[in-house]
C-alpha positions in Angstrom: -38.9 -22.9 48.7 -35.9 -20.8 46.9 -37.2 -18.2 45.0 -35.9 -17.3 41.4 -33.9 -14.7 42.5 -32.0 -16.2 45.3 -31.6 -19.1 43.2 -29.6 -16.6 40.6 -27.8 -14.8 43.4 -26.6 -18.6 44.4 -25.8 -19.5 40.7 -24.0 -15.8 40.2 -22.0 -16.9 43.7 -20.6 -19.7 42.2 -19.5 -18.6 39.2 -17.5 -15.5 40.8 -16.0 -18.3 43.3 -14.7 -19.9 40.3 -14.0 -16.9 38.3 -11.8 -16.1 41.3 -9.9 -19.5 41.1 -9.2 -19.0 37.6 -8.0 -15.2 38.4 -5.6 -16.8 41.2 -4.3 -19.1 38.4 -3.3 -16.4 36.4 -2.0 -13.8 38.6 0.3 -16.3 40.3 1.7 -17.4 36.6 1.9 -13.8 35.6 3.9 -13.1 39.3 6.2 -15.8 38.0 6.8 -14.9 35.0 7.6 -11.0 35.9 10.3 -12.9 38.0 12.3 -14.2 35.5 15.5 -12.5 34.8 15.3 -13.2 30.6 12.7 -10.7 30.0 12.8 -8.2 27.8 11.5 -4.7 28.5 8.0 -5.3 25.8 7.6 -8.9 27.0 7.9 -7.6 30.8 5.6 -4.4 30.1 3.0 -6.9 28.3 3.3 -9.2 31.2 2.4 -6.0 33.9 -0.2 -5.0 31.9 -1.6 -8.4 31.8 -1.2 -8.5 35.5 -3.1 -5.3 36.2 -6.1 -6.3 34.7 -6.6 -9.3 36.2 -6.3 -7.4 39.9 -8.5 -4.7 38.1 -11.7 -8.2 37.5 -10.3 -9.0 41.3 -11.6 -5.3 42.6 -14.3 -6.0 40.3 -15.6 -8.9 41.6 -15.1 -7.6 45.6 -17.2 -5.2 44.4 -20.2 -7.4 43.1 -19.9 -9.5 45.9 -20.3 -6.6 48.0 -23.6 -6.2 45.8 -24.6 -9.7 46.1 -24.8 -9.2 49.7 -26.4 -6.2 50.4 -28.7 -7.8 47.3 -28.9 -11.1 49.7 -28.2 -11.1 53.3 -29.1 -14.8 53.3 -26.5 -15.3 50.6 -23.7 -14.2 53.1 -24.6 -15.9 55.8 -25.2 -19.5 53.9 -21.8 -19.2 51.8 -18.0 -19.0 53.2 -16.1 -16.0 52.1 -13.2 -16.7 49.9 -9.7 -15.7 49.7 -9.5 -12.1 47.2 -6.9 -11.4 45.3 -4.6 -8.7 46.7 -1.5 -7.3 45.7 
């Protein structure tokens, strides 16, 4: 039987799997955008900023997986790792 808390180390798990999908989303948009050549100096200093603090939730959510786990052993060895976001 899974008790309540493994069950909400599971469900928080998920969530930062897709919170990271959604971060990956947006820091390779943001990449893309710093690339183009129109950009004005505000627009580009918006974009950086932008793009720092979604690597900033990134080191964020290492760090509460690295939580999760010591939380959870069973968590790590029943779930893949996935892909962070690095710069």
């Amino acid at each position: 039987m899974i008790s309540s808390g493994q069950m909400d180390v599971e469900m928080m798990c998920g969530l930062m799997h897709d919170i990271n999908d959604a971060l990956n989303v947006a820091v390779g948009n943001l990449d893309l955008a710093l690339e183009a050549s129109t950009l004005g100096r505000c627009n580009r200093l918006c974009l950086e900023e932008a793009l720092h603090s979604c690597l900033e939730i990134a080191e964020y959510m290492v760090r509460l997986r690295c939580e999760l786990r010591t939380y959870s052993p069973a968590v790590q060895a029943s779930r893949p790792t996935s892909s962070t976001i690095e710069n």
